[in-house]
DSSP file (Angstrom, degrees, kcal/mol; ACC not computed):
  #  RESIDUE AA STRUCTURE BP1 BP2  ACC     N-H-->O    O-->H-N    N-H-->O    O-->H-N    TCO  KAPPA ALPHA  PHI   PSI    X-CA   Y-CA   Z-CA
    1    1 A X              0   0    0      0, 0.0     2,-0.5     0, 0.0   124,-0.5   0.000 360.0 360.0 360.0 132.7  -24.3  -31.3  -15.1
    2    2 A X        -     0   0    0      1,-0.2   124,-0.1   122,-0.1    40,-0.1  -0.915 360.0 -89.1-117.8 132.8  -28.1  -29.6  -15.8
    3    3 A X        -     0   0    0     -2,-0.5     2,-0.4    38,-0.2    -1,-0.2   0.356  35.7-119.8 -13.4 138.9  -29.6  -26.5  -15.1
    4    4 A X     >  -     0   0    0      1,-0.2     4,-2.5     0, 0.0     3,-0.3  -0.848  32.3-114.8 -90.2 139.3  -31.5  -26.2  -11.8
    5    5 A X  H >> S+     0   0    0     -2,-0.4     4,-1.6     1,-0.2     3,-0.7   0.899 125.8  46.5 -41.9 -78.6  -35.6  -25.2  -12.7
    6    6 A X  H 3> S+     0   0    0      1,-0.3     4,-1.4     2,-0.2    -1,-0.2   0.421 106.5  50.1-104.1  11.3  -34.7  -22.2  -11.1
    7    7 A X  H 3> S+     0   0    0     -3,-0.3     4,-2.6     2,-0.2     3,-0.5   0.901 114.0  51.7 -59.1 -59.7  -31.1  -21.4  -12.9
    8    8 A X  H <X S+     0   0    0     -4,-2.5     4,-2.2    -3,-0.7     5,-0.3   0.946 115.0  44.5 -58.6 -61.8  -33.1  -22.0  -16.3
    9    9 A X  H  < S+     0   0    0     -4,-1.6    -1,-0.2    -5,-0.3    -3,-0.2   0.526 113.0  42.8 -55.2 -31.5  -35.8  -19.4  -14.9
   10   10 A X  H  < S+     0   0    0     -4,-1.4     4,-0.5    -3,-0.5    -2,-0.2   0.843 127.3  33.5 -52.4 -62.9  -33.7  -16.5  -13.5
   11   11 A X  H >< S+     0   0    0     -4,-2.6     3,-2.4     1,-0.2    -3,-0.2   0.997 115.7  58.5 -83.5 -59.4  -31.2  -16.5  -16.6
   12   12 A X  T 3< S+     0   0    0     -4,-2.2    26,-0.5    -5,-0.4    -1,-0.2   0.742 117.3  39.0 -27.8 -38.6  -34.1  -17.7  -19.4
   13   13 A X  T 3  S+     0   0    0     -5,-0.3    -1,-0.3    -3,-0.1    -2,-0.2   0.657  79.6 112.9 -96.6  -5.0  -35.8  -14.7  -18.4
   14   14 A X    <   -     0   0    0     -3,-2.4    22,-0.3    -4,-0.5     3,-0.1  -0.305  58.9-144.5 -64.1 115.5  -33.6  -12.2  -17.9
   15   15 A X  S    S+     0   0    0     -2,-0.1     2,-0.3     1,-0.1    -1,-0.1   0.824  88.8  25.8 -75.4   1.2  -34.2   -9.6  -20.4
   16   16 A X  S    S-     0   0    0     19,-0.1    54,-0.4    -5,-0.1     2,-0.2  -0.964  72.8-165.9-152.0 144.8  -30.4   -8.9  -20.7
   17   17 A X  E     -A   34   0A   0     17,-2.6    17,-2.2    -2,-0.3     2,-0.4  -0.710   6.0-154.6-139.5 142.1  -27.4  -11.3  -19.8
   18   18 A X  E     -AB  33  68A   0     50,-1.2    50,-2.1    -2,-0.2     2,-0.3  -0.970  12.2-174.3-116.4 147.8  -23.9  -10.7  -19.3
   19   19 A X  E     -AB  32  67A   0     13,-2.0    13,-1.7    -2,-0.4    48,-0.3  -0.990   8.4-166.2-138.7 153.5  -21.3  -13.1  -19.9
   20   20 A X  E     - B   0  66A   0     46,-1.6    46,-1.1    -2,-0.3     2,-0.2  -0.912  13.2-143.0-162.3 124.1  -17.7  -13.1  -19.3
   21   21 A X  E     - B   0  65A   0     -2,-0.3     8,-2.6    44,-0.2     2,-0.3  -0.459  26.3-105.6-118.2-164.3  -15.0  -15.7  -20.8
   22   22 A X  B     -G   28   0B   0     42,-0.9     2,-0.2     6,-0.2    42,-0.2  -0.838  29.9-140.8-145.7 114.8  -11.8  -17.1  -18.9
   23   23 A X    >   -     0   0    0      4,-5.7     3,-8.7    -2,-0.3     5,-0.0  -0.651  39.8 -95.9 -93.4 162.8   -8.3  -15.5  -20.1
   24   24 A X  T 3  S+     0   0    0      1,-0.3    -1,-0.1    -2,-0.2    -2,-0.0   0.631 125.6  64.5 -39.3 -19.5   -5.7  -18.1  -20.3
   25   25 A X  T 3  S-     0   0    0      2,-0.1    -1,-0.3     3,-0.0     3,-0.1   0.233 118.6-109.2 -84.3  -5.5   -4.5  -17.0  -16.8
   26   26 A X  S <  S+     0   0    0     -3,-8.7     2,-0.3     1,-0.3    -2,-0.1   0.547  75.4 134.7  71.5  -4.9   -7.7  -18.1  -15.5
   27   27 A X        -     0   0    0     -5,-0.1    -4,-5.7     1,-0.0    -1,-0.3  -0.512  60.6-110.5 -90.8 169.6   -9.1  -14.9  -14.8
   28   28 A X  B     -G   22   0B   0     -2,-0.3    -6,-0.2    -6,-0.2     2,-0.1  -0.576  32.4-128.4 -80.4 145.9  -12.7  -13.8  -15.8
   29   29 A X        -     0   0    0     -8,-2.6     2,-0.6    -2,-0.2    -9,-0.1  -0.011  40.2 -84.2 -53.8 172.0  -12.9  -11.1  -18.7
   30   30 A X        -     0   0    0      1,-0.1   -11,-0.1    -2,-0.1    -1,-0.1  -0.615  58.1 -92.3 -85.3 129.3  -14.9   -8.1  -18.0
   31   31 A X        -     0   0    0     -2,-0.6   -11,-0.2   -11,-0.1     2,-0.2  -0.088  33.8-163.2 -26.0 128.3  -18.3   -8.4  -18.6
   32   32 A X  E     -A   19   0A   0    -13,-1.7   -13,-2.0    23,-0.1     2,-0.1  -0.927  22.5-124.0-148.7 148.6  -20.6   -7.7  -21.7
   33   33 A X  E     +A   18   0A   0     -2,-0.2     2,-0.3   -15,-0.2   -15,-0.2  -0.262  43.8 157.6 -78.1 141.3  -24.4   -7.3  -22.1
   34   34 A X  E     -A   17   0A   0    -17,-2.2   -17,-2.6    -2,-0.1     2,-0.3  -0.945  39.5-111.6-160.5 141.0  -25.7   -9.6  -24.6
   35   35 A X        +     0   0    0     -2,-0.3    11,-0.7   -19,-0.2     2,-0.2  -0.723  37.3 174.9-100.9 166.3  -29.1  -11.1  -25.2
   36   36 A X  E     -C   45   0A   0    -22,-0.3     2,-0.7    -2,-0.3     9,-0.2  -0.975  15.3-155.5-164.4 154.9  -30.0  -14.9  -24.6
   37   37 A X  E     -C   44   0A   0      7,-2.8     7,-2.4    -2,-0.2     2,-0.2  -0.932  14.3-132.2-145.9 150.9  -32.5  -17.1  -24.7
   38   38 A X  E     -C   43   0A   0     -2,-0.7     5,-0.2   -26,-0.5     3,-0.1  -0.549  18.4-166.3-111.8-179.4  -33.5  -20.5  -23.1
   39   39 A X  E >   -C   42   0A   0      3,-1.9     2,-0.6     1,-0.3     3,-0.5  -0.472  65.3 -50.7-157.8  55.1  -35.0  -23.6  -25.5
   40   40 A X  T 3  S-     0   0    0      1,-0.2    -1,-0.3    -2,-0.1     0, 0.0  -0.752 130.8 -10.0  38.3-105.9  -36.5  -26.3  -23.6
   41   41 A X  T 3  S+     0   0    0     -2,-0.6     2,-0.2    -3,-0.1    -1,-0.2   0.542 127.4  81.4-108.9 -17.3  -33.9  -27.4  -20.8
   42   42 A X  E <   -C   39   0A   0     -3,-0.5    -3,-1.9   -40,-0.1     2,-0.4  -0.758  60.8-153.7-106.7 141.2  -31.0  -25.0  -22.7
   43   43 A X  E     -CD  38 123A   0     80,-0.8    80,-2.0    -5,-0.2     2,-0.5  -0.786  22.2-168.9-116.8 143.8  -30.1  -21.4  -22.7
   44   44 A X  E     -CD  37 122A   0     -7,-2.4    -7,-2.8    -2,-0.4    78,-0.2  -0.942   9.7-154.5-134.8 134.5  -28.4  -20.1  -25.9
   45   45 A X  E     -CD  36 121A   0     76,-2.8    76,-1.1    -2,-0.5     2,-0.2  -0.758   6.5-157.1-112.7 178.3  -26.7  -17.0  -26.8
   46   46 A X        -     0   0    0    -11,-0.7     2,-0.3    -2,-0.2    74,-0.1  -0.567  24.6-116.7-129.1-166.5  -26.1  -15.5  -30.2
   47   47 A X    >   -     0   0    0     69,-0.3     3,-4.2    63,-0.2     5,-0.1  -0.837  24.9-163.5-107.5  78.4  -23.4  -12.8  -31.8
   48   48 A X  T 3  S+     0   0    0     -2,-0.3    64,-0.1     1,-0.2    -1,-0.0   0.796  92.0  32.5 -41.4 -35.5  -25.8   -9.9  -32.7
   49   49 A X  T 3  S-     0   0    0      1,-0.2     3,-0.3    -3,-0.1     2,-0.3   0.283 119.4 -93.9-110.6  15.4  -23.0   -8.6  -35.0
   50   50 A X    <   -     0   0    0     -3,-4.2     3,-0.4    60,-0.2    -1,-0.2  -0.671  53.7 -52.8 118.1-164.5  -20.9  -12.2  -36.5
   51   51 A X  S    S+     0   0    0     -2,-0.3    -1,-0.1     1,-0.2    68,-0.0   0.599 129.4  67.0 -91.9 -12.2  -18.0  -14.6  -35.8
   52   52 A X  S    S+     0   0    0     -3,-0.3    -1,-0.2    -5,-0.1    -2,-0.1   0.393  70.8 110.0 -86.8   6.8  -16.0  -11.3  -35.8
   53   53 A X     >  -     0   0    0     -3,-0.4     4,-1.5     1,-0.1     3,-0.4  -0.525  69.2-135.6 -75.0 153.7  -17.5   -9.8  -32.6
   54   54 A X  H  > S+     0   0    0      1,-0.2     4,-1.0     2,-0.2    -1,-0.1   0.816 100.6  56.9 -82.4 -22.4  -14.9   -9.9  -30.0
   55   55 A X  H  > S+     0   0    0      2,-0.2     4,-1.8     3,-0.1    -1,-0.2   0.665 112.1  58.1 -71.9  -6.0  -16.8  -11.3  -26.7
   56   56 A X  H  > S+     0   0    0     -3,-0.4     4,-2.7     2,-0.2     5,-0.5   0.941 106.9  41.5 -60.4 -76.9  -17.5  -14.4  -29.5
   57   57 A X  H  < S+     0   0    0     -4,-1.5    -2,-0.2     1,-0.2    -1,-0.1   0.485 112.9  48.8 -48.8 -24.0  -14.4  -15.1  -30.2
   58   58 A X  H  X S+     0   0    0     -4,-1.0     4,-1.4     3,-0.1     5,-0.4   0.772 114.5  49.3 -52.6 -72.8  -12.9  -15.0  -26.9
   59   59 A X  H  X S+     0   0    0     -4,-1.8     4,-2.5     1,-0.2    19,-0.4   0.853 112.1  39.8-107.3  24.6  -15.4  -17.0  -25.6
   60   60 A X  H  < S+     0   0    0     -4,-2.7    -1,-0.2     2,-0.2    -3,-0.2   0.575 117.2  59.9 -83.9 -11.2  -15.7  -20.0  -28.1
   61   61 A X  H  4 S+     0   0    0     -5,-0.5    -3,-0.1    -3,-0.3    -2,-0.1   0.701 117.1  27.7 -82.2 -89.5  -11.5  -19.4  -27.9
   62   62 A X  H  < S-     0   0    0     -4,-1.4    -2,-0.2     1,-0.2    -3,-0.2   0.712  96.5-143.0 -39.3 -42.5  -11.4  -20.1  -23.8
   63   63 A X     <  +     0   0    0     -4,-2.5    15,-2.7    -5,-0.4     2,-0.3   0.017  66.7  55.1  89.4 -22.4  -14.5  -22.3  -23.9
   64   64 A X  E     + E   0  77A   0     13,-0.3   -42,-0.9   -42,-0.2    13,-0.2  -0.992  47.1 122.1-162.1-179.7  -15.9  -20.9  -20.3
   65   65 A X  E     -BE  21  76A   0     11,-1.9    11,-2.9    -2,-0.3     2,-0.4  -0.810  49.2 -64.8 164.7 173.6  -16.7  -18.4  -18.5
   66   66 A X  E     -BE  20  75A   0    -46,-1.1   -46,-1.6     9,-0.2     2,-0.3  -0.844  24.9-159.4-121.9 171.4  -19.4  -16.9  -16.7
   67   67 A X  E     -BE  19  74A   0      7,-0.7     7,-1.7    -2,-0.4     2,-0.3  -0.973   3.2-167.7-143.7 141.2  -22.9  -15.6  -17.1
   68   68 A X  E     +BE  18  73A   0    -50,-2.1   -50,-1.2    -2,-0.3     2,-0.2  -0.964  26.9 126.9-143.5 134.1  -25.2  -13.2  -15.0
   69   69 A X  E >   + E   0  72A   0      3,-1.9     3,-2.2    -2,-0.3   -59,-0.1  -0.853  62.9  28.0 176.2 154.6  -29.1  -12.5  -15.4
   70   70 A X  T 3  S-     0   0    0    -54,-0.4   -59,-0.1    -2,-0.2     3,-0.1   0.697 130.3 -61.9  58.7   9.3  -32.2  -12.6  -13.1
   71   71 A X  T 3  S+     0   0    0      1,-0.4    -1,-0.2   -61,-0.1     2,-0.2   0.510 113.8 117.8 108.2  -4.7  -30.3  -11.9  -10.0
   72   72 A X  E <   -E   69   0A   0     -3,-2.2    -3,-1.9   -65,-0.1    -1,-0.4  -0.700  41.2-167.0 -99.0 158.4  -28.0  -15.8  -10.8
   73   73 A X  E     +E   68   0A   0     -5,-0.2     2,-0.5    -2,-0.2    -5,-0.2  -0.862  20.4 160.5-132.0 119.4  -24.4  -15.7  -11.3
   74   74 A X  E     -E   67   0A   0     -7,-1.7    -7,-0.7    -2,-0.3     2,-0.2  -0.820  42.0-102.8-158.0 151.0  -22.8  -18.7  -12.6
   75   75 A X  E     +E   66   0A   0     -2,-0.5     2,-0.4    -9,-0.2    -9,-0.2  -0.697  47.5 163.0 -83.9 143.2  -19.8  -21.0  -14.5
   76   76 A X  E     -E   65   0A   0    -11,-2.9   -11,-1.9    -2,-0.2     2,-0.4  -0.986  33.5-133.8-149.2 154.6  -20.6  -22.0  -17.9
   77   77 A X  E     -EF  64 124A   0     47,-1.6    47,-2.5    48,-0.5   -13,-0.3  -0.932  22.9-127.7-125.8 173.7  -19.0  -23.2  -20.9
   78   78 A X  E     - F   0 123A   0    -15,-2.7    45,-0.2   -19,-0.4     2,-0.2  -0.613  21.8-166.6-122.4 140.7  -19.6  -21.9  -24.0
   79   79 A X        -     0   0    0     43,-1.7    43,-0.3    -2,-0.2    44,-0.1  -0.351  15.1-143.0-132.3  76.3  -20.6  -24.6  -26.4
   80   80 A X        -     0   0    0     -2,-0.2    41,-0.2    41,-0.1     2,-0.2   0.037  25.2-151.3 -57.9 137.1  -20.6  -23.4  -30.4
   81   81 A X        -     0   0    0     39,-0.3    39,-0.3    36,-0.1     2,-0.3  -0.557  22.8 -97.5 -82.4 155.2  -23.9  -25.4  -32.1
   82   82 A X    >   -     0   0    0     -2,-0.2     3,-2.5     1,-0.1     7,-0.2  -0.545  22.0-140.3 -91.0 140.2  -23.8  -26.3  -35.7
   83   83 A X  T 3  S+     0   0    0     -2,-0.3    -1,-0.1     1,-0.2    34,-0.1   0.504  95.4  63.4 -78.4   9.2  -25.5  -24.2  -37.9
   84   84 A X  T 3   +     0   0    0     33,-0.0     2,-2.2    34,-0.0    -1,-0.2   0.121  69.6 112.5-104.6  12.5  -27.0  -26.6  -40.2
   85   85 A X    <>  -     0   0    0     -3,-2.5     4,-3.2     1,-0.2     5,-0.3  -0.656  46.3-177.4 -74.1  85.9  -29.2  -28.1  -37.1
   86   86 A X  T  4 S+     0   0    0     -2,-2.2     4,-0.4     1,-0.2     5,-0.4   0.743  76.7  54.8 -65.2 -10.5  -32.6  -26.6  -38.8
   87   87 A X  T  > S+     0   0    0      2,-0.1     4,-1.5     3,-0.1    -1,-0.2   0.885 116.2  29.2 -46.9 -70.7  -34.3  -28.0  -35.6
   88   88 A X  H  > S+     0   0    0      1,-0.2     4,-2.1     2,-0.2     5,-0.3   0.926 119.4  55.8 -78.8 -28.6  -32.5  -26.4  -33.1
   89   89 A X  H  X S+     0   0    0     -4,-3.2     4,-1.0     2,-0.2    24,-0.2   0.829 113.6  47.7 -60.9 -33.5  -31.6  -23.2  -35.4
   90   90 A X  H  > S+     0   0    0     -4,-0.4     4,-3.8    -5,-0.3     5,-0.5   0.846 114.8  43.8 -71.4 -70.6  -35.5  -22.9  -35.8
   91   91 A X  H  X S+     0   0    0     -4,-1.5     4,-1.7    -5,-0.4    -2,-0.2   0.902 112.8  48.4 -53.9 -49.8  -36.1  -23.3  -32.3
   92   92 A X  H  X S+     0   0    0     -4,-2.1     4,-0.9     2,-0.2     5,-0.3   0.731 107.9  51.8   6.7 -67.0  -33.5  -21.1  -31.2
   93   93 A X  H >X S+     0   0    0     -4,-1.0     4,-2.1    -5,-0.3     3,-1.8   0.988 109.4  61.4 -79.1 -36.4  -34.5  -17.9  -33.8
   94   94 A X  H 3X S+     0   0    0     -4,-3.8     4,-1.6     1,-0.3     5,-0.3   0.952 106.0  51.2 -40.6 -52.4  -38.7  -18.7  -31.9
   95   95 A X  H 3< S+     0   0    0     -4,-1.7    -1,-0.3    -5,-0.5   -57,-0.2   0.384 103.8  48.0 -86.4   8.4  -37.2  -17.8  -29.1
   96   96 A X  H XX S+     0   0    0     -3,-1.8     4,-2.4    -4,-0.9     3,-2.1   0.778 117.4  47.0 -50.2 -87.4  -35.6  -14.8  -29.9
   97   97 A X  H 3X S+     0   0    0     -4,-2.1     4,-0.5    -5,-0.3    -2,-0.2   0.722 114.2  38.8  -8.3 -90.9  -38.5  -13.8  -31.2
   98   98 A X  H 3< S+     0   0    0     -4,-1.6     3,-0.3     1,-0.2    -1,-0.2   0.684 117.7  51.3  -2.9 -57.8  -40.9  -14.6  -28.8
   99   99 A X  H <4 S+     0   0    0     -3,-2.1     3,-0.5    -5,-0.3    -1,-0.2   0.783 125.8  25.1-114.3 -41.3  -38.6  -13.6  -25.9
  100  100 A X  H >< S+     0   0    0     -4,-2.4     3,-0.6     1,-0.2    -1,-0.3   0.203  77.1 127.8-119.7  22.7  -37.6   -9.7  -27.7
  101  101 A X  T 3<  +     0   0    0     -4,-0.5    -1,-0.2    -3,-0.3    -3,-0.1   0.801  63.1  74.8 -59.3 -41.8  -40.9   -9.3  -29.8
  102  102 A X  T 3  S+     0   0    0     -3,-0.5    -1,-0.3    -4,-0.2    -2,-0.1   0.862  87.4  64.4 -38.9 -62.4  -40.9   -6.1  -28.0
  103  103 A X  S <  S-     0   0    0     -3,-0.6     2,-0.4     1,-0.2     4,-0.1   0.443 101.2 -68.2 -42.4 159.9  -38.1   -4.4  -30.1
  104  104 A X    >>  -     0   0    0      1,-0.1     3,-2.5     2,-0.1     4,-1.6  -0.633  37.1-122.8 -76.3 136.0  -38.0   -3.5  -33.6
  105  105 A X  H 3> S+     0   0    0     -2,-0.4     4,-3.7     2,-0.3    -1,-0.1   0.696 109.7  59.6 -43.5 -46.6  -37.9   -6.2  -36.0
  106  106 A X  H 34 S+     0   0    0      1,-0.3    -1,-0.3     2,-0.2    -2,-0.1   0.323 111.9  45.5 -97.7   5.4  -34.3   -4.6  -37.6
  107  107 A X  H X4 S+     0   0    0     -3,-2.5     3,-1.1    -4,-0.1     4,-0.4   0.677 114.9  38.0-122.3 -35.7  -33.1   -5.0  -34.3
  108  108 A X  H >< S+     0   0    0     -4,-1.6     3,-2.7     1,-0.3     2,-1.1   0.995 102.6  78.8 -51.7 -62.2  -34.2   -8.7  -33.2
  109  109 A X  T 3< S+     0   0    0     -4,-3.7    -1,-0.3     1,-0.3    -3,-0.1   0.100  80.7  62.0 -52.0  17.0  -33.5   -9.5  -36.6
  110  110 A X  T <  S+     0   0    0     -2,-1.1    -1,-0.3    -3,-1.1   -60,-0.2   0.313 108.2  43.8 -80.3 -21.3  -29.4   -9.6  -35.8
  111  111 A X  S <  S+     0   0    0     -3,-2.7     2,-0.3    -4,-0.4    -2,-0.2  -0.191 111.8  65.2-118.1  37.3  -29.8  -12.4  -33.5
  112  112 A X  S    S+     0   0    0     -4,-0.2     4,-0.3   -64,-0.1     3,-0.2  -0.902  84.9  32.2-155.2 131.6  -32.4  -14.4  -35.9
  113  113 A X  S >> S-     0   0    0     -2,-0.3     3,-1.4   -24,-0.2     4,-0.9   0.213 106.0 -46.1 119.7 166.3  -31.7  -16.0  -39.8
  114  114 A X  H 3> S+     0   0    0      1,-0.2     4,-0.7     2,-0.2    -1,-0.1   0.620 129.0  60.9 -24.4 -40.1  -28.3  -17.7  -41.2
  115  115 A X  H >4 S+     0   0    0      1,-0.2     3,-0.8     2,-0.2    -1,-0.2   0.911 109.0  40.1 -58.2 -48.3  -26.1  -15.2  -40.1
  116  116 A X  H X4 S+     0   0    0     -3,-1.4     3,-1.4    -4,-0.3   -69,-0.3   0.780  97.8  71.1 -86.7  -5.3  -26.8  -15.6  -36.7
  117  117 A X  H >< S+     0   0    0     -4,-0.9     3,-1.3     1,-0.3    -1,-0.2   0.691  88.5  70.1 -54.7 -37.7  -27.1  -19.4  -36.7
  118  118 A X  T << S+     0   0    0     -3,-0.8    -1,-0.3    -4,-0.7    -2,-0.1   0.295 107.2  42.9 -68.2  12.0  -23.0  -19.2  -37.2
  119  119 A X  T <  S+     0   0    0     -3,-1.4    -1,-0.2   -36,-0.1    -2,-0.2   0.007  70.9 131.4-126.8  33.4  -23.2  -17.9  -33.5
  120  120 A X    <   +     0   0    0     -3,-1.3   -39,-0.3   -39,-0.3     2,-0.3  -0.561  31.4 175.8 -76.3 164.9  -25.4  -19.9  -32.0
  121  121 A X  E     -D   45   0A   0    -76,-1.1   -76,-2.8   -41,-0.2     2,-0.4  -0.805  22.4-147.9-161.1 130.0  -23.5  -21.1  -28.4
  122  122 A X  E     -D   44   0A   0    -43,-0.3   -43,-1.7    -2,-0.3     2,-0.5  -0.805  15.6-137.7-100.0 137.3  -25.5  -23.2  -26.1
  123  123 A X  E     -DF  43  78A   0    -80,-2.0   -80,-0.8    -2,-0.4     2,-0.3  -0.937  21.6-171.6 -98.4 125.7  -24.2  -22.2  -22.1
  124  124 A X  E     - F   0  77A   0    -47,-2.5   -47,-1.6    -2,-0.5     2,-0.2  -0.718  27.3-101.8-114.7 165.9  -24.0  -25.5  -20.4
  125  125 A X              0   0    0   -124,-0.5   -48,-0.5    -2,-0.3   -49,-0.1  -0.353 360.0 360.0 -61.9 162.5  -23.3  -25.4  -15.7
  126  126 A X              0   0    0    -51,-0.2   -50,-0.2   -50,-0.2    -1,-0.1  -0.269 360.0 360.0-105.1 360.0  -20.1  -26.1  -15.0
């Protein structure tokens, strides 16, 4: 399953994302705001604060969940990327960049560099 153009465009642009993961019961968690960023045809989130944050861990544990930005609401799974893809990791921290340029550096700069490459998670449809 792939993005719709205008899935990609609503959540890619969205300056703030929530996402929500799936407890074992099959209900959705509560929401939390998280930034994200889309990559050619893929939207990716990071773990401003590690592997220890808890909406990380939760959802790379359940594997889906949902995600809200631009006015879309949607099913995803959560998909962790490896962090020794210097390609995609590269690509990934431009668009951080790019995408939050506004903010101060010492805050973009949690969701940017090695650390945060061990949280990279690509959101595929479901």
């Amino acid at each position: 399953m792939a993005w719709t153009p205008e899935e990609l465009r609503r959540i890619g642009e969205a300056d703030e994302l929530q996402v929500s993961s799936t407890r074992p019961d099959g209900t959705d968690r509560p929401f939390v705001t998280i930034w994200g960023v889309r990559s050619g045809d893929d939207l990716y989130v990071r773990s401003a604060y590690g592997t220890d944050n808890p909406w990380y861990r939760r959802a790379l544990a359940s594997g889906t969940g949902r995600v809200r930005g631009g006015g879309a609401e949607l099913a995803v799974a959560f998909t962790a990327m490896d962090p020794a893809d210097a390609a995609l990791q590269s690509a990934v921290d431009a668009a951080y960049r790019g995408k939050y340029a506004k903010y101060p550096a010492r805050i973009v700069n949690t969701v940017v560099g090695e650390t945060a490459h061990l949280t990279t998670v690509r959101l595929d449809p479901r």
